[in-house]
C-alpha positions in Angstrom: 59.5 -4.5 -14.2 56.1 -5.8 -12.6 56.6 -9.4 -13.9 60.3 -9.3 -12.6 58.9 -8.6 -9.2 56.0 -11.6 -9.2 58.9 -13.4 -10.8 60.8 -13.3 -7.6 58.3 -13.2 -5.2 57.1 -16.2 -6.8 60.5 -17.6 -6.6 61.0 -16.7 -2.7 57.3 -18.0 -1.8 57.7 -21.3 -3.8 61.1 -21.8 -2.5 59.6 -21.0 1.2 57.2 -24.0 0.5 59.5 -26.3 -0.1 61.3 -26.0 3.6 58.0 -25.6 5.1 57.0 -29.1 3.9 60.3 -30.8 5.0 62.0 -31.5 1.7 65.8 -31.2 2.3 67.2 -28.4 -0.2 70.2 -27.7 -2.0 71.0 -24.4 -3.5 72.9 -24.2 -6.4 75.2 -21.2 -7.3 73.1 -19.6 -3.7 70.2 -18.5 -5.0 66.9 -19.6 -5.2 66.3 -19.9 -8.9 68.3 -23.0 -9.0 68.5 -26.0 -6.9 68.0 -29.9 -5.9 65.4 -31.1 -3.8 66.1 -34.4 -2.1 62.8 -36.2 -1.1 61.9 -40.1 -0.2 60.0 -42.3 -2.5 56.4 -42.8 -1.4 55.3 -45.3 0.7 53.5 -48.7 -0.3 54.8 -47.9 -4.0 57.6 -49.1 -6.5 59.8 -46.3 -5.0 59.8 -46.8 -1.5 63.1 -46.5 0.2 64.5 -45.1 -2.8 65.9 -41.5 -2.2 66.0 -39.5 -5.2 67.7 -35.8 -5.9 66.1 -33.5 -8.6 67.4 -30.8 -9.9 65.1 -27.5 -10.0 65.9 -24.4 -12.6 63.2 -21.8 -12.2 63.2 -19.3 -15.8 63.6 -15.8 -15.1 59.5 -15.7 -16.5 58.7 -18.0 -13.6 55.9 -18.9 -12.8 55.1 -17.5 -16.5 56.6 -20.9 -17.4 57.2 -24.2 -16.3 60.3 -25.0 -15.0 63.3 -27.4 -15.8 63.0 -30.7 -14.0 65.4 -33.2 -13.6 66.1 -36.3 -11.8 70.4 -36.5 -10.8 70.1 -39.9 -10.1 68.8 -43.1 -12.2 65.0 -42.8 -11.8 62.8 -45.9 -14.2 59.4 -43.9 -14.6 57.4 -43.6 -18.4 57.7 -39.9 -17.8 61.2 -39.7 -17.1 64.2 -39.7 -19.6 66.8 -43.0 -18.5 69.3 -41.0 -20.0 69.0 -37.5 -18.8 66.7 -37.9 -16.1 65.0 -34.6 -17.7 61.1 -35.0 -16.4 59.1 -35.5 -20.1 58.6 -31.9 -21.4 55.1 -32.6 -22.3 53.8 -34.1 -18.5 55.3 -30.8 -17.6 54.4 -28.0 -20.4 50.6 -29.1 -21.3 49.7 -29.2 -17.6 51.5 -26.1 -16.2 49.6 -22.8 -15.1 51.4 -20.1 -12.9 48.3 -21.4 -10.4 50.7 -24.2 -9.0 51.3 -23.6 -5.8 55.0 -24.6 -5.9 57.2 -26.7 -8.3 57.2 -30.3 -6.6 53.5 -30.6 -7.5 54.8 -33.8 -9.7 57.0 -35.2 -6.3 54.6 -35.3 -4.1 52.6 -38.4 -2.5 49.3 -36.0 -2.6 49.6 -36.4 -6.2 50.7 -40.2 -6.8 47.7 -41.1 -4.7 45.2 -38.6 -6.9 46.7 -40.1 -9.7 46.4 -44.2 -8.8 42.7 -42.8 -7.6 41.6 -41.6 -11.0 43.3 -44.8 -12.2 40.9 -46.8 -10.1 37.7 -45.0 -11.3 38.9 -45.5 -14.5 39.7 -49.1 -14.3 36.2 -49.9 -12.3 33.2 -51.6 -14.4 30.3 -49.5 -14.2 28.1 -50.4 -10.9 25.2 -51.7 -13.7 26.9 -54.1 -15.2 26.3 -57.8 -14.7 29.5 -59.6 -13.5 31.6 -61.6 -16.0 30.4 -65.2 -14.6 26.7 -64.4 -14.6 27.3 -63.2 -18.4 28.9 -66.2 -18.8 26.6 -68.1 -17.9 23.9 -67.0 -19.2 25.7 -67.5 -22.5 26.4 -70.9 -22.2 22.7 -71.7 -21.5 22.4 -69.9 -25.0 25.1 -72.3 -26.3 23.6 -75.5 -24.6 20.1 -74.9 -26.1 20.7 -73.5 -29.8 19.8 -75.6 -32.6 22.5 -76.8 -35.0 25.6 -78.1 -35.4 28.4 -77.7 -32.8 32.1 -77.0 -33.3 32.8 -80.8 -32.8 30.3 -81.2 -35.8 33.0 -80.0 -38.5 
């Protein structure tokens, strides 16, 4: 009985969210457990000036578990099924945690830019490292004085 009442309180709050931070919502058979989310794609990104509608089903064990995500229009994205438009179980299932403070955690521009941010820091060379010319370059000095035969030799 407990869980049934965070369930929906849950449900309510997370719903409450949504409006609050300007997505446009549809409800779905008028209740709050199912419904579509209409939101913009972000700026400076693949997607912007596309408008995209996702379908939200919260469980009745919500936020106990993750909900159903779906795109209802053609959305091309690695975690995204071109068929279905179902959002990869896996992106959604290893990551989730009743801690989410509402469902569009994976629609929001707060979290494309965290995400190309930590791409970034993973992409940058460490701040010790010589740069590629100067390696170069000190390699072909290596090259220039070594003893032996060359490449054109053979």
């Amino acid at each position: 009985m407990a869980q049934t009442q965070i369930s929906s309180s849950r449900k309510q709050c997370d719903f409450a969210k949504l409006l609050m931070a300007g997505y446009d919502l549809e409800l779905n058979n008028k209740n709050t457990q199912d419904f579509n989310v209409v939101f913009h794609g972000p700026k400076e990104t693949i997607y912007e000036g596309g408008v995209w509608r996702v379908h939200v089903t919260l469980p009745d064990d919500y936020p106990f578990s993750s909900p159903s995500i779906g795109f209802l229009n053609k959305i091309l994205h690695p975690n995204v099924d071109e068929a279905s438009g179902s959002v990869c179980l896996d992106v959604i299932n290893q990551t989730w945690t009743p801690l989410y403070k509402h469902v569009m955690k994976y629609a929001s521009r707060d979290s494309w830019e965290r995400e190309q941010a930590r791409k970034k820091e993973d992409e940058a060379p460490p701040q010790h490292q010589e740069s590629s010319e100067s390696q170069a370059s000190e390699l072909g000095r290596v090259d220039e004085d070594a003893d032996g035969a060359g490449i054109e030799d053979l």
